[in-house]
ZAMARGU-4260 file (C-alpha; in steps of 0.2 Angstrom, whole numbers, plus 5000, padded with zeros to 4 digits):
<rodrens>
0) 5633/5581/5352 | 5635/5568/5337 | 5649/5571/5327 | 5659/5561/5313 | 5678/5562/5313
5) 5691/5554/5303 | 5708/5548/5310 | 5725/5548/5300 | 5741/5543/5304 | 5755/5536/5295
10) 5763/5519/5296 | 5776/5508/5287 | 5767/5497/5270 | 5772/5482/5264 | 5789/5490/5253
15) 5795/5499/5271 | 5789/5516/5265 | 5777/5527/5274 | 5759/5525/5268 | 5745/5537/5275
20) 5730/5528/5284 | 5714/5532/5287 | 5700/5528/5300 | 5681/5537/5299 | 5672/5537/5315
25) 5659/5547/5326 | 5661/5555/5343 | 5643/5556/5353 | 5636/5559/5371 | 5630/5545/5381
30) 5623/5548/5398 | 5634/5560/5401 | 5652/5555/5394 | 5660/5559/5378 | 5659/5540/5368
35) 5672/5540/5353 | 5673/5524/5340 | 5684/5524/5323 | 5686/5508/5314 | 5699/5507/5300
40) 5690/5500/5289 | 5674/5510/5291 | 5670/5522/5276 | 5661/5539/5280 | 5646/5532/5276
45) 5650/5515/5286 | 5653/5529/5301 | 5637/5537/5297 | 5628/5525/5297 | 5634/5518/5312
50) 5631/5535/5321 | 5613/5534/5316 | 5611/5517/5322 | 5620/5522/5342 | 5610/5538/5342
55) 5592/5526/5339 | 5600/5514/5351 | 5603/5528/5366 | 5586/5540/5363 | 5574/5523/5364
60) 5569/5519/5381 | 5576/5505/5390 | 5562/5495/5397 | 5561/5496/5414 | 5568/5480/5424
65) 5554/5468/5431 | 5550/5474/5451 | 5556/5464/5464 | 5545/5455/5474 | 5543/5457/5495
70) 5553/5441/5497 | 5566/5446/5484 | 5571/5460/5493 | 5569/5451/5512 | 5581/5439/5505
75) 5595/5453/5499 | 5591/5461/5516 | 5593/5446/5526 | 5611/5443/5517 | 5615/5459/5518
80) 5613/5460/5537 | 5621/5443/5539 | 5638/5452/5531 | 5637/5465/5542 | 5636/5455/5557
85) 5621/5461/5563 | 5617/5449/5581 | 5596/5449/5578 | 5596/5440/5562 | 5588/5426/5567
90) 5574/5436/5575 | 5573/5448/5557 | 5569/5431/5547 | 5556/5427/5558 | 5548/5444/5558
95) 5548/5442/5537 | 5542/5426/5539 | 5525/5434/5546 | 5526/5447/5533 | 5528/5437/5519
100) 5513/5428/5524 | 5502/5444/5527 | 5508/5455/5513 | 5512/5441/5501 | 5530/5434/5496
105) 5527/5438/5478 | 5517/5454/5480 | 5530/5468/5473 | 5539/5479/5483 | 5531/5495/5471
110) 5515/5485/5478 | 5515/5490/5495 | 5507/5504/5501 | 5506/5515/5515 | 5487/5509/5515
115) 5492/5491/5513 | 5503/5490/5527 | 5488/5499/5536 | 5478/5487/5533 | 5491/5472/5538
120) 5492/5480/5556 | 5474/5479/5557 | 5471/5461/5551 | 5488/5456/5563 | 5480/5464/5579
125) 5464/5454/5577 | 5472/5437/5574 | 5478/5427/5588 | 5496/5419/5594 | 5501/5403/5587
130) 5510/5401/5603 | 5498/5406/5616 | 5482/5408/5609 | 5480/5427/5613 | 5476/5441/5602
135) 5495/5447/5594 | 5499/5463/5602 | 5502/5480/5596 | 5521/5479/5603 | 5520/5461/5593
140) 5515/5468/5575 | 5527/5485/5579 | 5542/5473/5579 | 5536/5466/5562 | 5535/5483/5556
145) 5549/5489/5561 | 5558/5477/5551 | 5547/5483/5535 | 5553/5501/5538 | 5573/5492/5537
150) 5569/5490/5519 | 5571/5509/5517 | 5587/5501/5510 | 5577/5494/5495 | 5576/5514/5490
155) 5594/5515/5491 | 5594/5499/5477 | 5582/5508/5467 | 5569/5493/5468 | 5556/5508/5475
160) 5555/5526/5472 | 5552/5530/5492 | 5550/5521/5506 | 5531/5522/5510 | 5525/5529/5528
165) 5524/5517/5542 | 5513/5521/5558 | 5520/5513/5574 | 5505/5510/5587 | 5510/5516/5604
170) 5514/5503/5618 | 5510/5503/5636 | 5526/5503/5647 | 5530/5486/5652 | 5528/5477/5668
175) 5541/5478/5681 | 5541/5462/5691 | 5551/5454/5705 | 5555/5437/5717 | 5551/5440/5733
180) 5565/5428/5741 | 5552/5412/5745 | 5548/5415/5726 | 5567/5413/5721 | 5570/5401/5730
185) 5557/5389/5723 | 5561/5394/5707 | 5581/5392/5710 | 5577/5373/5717 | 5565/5370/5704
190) 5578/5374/5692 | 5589/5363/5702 | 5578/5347/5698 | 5580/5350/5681 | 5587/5336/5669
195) 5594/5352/5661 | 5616/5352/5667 | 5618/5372/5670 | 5601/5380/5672 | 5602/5384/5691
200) 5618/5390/5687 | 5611/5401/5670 | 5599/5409/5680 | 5607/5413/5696 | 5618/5422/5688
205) 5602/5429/5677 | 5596/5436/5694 | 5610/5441/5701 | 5618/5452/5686 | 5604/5457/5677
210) 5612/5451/5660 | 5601/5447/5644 | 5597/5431/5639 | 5609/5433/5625 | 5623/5441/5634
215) 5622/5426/5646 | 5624/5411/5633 | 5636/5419/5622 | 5647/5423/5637 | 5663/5412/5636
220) 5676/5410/5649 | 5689/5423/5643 | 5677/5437/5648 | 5673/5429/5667 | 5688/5439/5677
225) 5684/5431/5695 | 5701/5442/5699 | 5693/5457/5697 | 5675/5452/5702 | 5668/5456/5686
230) 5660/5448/5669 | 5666/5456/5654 | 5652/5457/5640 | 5659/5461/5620 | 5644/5456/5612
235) 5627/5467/5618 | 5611/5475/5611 | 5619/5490/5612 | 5637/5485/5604 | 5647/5493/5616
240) 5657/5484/5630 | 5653/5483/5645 | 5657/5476/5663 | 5644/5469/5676 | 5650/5466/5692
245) 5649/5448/5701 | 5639/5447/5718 | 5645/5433/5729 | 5631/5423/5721 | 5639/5423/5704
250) 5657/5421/5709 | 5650/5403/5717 | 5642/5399/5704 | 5659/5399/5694 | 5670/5393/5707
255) 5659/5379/5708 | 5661/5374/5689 | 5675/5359/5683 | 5692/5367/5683 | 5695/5361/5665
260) 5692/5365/5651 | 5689/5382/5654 | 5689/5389/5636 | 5674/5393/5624 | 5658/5396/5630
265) 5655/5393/5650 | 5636/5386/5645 | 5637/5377/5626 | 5619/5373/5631 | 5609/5378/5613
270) 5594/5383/5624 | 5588/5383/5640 | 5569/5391/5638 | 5557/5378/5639 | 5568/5371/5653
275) 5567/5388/5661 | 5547/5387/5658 | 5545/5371/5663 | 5554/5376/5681 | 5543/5392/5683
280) 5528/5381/5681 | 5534/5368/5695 | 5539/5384/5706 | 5521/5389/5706 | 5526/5407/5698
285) 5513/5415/5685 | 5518/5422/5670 | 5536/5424/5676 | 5547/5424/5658 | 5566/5424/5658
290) 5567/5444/5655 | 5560/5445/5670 | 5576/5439/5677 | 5583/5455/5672 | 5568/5465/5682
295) 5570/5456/5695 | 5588/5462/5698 | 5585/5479/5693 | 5571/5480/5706 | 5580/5476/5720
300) 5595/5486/5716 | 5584/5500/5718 | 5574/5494/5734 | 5593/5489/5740 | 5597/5509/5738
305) 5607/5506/5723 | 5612/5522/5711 | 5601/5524/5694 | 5617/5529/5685 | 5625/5513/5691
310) 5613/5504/5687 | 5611/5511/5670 | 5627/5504/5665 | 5627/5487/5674 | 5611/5485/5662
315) 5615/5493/5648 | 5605/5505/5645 | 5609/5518/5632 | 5598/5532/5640 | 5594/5535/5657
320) 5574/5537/5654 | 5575/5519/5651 | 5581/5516/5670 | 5570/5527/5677 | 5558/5514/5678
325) 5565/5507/5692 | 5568/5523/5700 | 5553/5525/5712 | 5557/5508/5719 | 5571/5519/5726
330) 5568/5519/5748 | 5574/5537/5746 | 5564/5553/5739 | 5564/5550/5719 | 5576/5562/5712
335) 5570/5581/5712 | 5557/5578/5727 | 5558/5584/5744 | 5567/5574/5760 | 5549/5577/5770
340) 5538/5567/5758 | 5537/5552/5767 | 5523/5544/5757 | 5535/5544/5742 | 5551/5531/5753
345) 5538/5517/5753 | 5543/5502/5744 | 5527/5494/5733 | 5526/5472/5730 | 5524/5470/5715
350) 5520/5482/5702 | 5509/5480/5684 | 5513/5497/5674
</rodrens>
């Protein structure tokens, strides 16, 4: 509603007597809120014509703000992310990296379909790795994705009207792979020839504990509680704390480290990986990656009669189901099935799920 008002008052002049003043203005509704402007030296028409002119100014439409592009938003995501601490952002920028590349850094967000991203999936799973000449996987271009469905925020910022629908392709289970101990061993003394300070050291402990990569070189030496037998780990995939038991194998490992300085990180190595490969390679082990560390241990926690809840939480894992991958590497009946099964206690080699 547009209305014009006029304001008096009185107020001392000049002589100290009381003079009557008077201000003209107008009242009017601007998205939603009362707006009220009175000048003193307006006259009614001054107001009314001033009226007119905020009524034009509010019924014309605003022209709508150029759309951002993919890698406008990837940047505002990426700092984003960064302020709110989040571990994998190294791994997110990567990720756009690719998709930048596929969907096309200045493409606009309003641009990308549901049948463009279609079409993305198909062109990624017919190219090839950069790294190791094979054709990308389905797991590959769901971790790309993945990262495209994050810009849901960009709907929240009111860069796109709704997020547009993003099909995951199923993946096949993993492989669950372990050391036999000749296999360890060649891999432990391999890694013990290396020029690289604390890699038989890294990778004892990864075989022995089960830890991630991650959890591993972030680990400092206020968290290693050789008191208590245990490694405390603040910072995992999951965020929540946990504790993961030493074996006697991990307490050398420590107990065999300089006495001082023991503050910071236990391995400032920046990375250990191709190290890692190159001692794989030397150790005559095929397609063994540092993950498989972590399998290894899971394995024979199981095949050792270990418990799948305890073993859920020296690893981590937020749901069972994703323990019960180890489970029938248990020597006992799987949970459920019957003592007299016998064919079910047999412990497997190596398995390719």
């Amino acid at each position: 509603m547009a209305t014009l008002i006029t304001r008096t008052w009185k107020s001392t002049g000049p002589t100290g007597h009381k003079v009557r003043r008077v201000a003209h203005g107008y009242t009017l509704m601007v998205e939603g809120k009362q707006e009220r402007v009175t000048k003193a030296h307006w006259t009614k028409d001054d107001a009314r014509e001033a009226l007119a002119k905020r009524i034009l100014e509010r019924d014309t439409p605003k022209t709508p703000p150029a759309p951002q592009t993919l890698a406008q938003v990837a940047e505002e995501y990426l700092v984003f992310k960064r302020g709110k601490g989040k571990r994998s952002i190294a791994q997110d920028e990567q990720l756009l990296t690719k998709l930048k590349a596929g969907l096309g850094s200045d493409t606009p967000l309003t641009e990308i379909t549901a049948q463009r991203i279609a079409q993305y999936d198909r062109d990624r799973v017919s190219q090839k790795s950069e790294k190791i000449g094979r054709p990308v996987s389905p797991s590959t271009v769901n971790r790309e994705l993945a990262v495209l469905r994050h810009l849901r925020l960009a709907e929240e910022w009111g860069y796109i009207p709704k997020v547009p629908r993003i099909r995951m392709a199923k993946e096949p289970e993993g492989r669950v792979v372990w050391l036999e101990a000749p296999e360890e061993a060649a891999l432990l003394k391999a890694c013990a020839a290396s020029q690289t300070k604390h890699l038989a050291a890294i990778v004892t402990v990864a075989l022995e504990t089960g830890m991630r990569y991650g959890e591993i070189m972030s680990l400092t030496w206020e968290r290693v509680d050789r008191a208590r037998g245990v490694l405390m780990l603040e910072h995992t995939k999951s965020g929540k704390r946990r504790e993961v038991p030493m074996r006697p194998a991990v307490d050398a490992v420590f107990a065999a480290m300089p006495p001082e300085p023991r503050e910071g990180l236990v391995w400032p190595d920046k990375s250990i990986r191709t190290a890692f490969e190159n001692a794989v390679e030397a150790a005559g082990l095929d397609d063994f990656t540092f993950h498989g560390c972590r399998h290894h241990f899971a394995s024979w926690f199981m095949m050792r009669e270990g418990q799948l809840e305890s073993l859920r939480q020296i690893l981590g894992h937020k749901d069972l189901k994703m323990t019960l991958r180890y489970a029938h590497l248990s020597p006992g009946p799987p949970p459920g099935r019957n003592e007299q099964d016998g064919n079910r206690g047999k412990v497997q080699h190596k398995i390719s799920t």
